[in-house]
N, C-alpha and C positions, 0 to 999 in steps of 0.2 A: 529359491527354486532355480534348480535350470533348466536352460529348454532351447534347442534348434529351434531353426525353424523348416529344414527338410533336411531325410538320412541322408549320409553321404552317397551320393550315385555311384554309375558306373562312369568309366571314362569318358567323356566324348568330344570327339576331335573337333574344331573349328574349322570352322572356312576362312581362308584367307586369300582376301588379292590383294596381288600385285601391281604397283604402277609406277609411274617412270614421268617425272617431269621436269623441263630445262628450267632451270635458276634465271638465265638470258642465254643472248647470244653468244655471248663469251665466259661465262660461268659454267661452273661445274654442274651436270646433270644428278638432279635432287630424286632419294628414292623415297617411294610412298606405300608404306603398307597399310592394310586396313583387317581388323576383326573383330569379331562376331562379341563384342563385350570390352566394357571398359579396361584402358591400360589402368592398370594400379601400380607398377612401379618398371621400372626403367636404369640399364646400367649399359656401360661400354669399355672393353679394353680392344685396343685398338682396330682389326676391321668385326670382332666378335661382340654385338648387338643382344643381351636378355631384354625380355620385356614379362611381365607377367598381365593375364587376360582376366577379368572379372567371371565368375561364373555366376548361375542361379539368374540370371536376368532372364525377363520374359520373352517367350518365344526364341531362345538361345541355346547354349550350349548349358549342362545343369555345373559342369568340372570345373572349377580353376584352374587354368591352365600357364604353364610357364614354357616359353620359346627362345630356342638360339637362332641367329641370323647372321650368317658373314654375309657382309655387303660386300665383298672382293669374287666370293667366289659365288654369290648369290644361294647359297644355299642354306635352305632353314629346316627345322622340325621341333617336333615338342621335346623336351627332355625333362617335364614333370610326369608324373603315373597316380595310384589311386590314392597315395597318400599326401598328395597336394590337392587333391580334386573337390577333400569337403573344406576347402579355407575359405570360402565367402558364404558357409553354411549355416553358420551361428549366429546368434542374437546379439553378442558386443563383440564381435570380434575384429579384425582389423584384416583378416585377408593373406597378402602376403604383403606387408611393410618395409621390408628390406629386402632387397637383391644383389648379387657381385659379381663381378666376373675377374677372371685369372688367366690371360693366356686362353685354356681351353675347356677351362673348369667355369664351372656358372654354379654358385651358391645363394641360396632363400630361406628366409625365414617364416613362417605361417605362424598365425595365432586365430586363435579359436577360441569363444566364450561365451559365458552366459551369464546369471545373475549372482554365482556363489564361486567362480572357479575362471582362470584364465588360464590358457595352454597356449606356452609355443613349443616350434619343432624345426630342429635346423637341415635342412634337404641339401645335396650335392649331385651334380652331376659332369658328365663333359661335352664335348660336344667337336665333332659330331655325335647325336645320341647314345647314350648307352646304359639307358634308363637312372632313374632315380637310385640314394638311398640316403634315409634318414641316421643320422649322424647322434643328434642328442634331441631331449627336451626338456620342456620345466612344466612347471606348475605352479599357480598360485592360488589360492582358497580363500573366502570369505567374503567379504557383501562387496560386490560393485561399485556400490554408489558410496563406498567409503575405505576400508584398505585388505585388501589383498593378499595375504600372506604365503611368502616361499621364495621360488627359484625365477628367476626370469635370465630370455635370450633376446642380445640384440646389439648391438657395435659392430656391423658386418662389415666389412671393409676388402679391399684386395687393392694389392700392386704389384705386376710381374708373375711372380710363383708361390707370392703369399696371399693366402686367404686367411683372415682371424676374425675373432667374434667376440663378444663377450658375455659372462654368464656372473651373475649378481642375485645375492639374496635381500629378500625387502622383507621388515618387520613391523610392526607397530611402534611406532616413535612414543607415544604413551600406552603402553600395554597396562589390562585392567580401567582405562577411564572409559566408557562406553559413548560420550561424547566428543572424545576427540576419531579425528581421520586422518590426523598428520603420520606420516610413513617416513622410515628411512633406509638407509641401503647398509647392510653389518658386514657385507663379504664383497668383494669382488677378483674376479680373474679377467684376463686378457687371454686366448687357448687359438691355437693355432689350427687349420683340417690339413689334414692328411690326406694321403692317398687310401689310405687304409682306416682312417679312424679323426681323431682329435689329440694334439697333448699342449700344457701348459705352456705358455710364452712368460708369462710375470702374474704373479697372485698381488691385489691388492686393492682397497678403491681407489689409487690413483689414476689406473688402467680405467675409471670409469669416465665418462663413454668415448670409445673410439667412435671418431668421426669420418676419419680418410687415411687412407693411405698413399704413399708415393715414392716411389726412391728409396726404400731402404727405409724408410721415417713410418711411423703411425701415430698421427695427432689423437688425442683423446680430450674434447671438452669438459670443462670441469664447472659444478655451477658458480662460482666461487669470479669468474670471469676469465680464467686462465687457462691457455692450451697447453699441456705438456705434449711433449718428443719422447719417442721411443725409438729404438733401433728396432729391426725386425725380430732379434733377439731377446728384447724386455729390457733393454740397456737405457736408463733415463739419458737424455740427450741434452735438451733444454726447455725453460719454462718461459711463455709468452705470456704477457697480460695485455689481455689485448679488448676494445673497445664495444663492451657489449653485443654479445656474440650472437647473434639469431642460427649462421649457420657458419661452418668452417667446410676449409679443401684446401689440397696439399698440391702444389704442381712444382716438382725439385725441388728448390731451395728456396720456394716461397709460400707462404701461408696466408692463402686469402681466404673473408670472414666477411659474411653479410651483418650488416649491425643493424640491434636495434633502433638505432638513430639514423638511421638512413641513410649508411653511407655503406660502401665498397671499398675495403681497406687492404693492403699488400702488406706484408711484415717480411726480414728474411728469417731463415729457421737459423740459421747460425749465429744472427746475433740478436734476435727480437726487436731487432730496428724498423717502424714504421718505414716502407716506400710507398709509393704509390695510392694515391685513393680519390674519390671523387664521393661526390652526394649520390643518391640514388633512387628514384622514386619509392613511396612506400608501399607494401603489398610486394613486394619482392621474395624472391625463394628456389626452389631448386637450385642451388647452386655448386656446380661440380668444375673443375680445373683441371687441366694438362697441358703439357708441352707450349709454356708460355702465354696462357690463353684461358681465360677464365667464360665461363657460360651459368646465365639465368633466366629466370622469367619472370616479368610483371605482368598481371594476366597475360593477355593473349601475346606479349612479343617476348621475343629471343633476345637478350641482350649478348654482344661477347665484349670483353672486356682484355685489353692485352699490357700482363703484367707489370712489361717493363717501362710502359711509358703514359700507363693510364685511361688507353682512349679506349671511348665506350662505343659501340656500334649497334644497332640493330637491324640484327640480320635474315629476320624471318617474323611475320605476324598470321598466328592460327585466326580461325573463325571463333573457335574459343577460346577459354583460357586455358595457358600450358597445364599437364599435369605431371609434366617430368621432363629434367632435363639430364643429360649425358654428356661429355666432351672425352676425345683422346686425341692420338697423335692425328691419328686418320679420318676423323668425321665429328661433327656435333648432333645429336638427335635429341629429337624433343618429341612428345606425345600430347593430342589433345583427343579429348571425345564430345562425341556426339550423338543426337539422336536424331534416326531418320526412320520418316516415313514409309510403311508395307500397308499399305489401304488403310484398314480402317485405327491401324495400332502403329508403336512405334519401337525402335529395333535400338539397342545401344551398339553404337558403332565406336571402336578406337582408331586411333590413327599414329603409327609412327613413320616420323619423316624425319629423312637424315640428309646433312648436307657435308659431301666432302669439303677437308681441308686443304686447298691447294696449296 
């Protein structure tokens, strides 16, 4: 059976404030923003800020809502609409999972579900605002608690002027045994967004899953242990194997990979030769890279990490634990949440704070 758990609303806008506060005396002034619901995901190219806002929380906004922010020029606004609004509406759903940005393009993915069906839907926008629209989606059918069959969306990735995604069909690994739940994946593409639409980059499951993008390059993790290189074209580039991979990120010519074992490890893309790497506490995650400079979180601190010589810093500790991080050339941001106090009940507060790169 499936089942919401309330219709999709009408839109409704958030409150957001604004704050402003000094890093130190000699530091760069740190920005603070705060809303009305948890951040759920989080992305940055260079002073252009997405974040996506949890909806359905009590005494809140009912929307999910997704926002742009240049922090240069300080100006922000929504640039989701009604067809992002019921993503934290459903019974298994995930929200919006994935976010991108490009320049001046902001791309998301929502999923939505219940006990027999799973939907995603790929959304684009620009920004400054100029409303939503829904690009593609999928669907997958059959029991939740075991496998799911059809189309699925997700490898969202950007760098520069490229946004891509990926789109994979999953089947029953044993079709006809009614006690097995093992799944696998028979198709996959790599597909490019347009200004106008969607088209093919490279059809294949090698294309599965794109992790980051950077420079002309799209890593795509592989479960197998290895990262493959793409050109932005679909051109195979070269194949990393590389050290138990929890998470990957592309910053130029280097491919840094949080591992299972607990460490932070640098490769270069051109010739899969380990550089740089250190141990690194465990529970570690978000991890995104740019412009020689790698950023994560172990709960509540900031780690940045700089590629060329290994040294690990922390540079920032939430009251909570992070639940996202961002890096580009021009700022790092992280998001933590919170619940605060309105008398007798309590209010889900996000937070994103970004700290220029001097």
């Amino acid at each position: 059976m499936t089942f919401l758990r309330r219709a999709a609303p009408v839109a409704v806008a958030a409150v957001l404030l604004v704050a402003s506060a000094a890093a130190g005396p000699t530091g760069p002034a740190r920005q603070v923003r705060q809303t009305q619901g948890f951040i759920e995901s989080l992305a940055i190219d260079g002073s252009l800020i997405a974040f996506d806002v949890e909806g359905t929380q009590p005494r809140g906004p009912a929307c999910n809502r997704v926002y742009g922010w240049n922090v240069a020029t300080h100006r922000s606004g929504r640039v989701s609409g009604r067809g992002t609004c019921d993503a934290d509406s459903s019974s298994t759903g995930a929200g919006v999972p994935e976010l991108a940005v490009a320049r001046s393009r902001i791309a998301w993915i929502t999923n939505i579900g219940g006990n027999t069906e799973s939907v995603d839907r790929l959304y684009t926008s620009s920004f400054p605002p100029r409303g939503e629209r829904r690009l593609a989606a999928a669907m997958r059918t059959g029991d939740i608690d075991c496998v799911l069959v059809g189309r699925a969306l997700g490898g969202l990735v950007a760098s520069g002027s490229l946004l891509a995604y990926n789109l994979w069909r999953i089947d029953a690994a044993n079709p006809g045994d009614e006690q097995s739940c093992a799944e696998k994946r028979t198709s996959g593409a790599l597909r490019r967004i347009e200004k106008s639409g969607t088209s093919l980059i490279r059809s294949g499951l090698d294309t599965l899953t794109a992790a980051d993008a950077d420079a002309g390059r799209i890593a795509a993790a592989h479960d197998d242990g290895t990262v493959e290189l793409f050109s932005s074209a679909g051109t195979p580039l070269q194949t990393i194997g590389v050290e138990a991979p929890k998470q990957v990120a592309l910053a130029g010519r280097s491919l840094v990979v949080l591992t299972t074992t607990k460490r932070i490890q640098v490769y270069s893309v051109t010739t899969g030769k380990p550089g740089p790497g250190r141990a690194q506490p465990g529970g570690s995650g978000h991890l995104d890279a740019a412009a020689g400079a790698a950023a994560y979180a172990v709960g509540p601190k900031l780690h940045l990490f700089r590629l060329a010589t290994g040294k690990d810093t922390v540079v920032a500790t939430a009251p909570k634990p992070i639940a996202g991080v961002a890096i580009s050339s021009r700022a790092i941001v992280y998001a933590y949440n919170v619940f605060k106090r309105r008398g007798s009940s309590y209010r889900e507060i996000g937070n994103v704070v970004v700290i220029p790169r001097s």
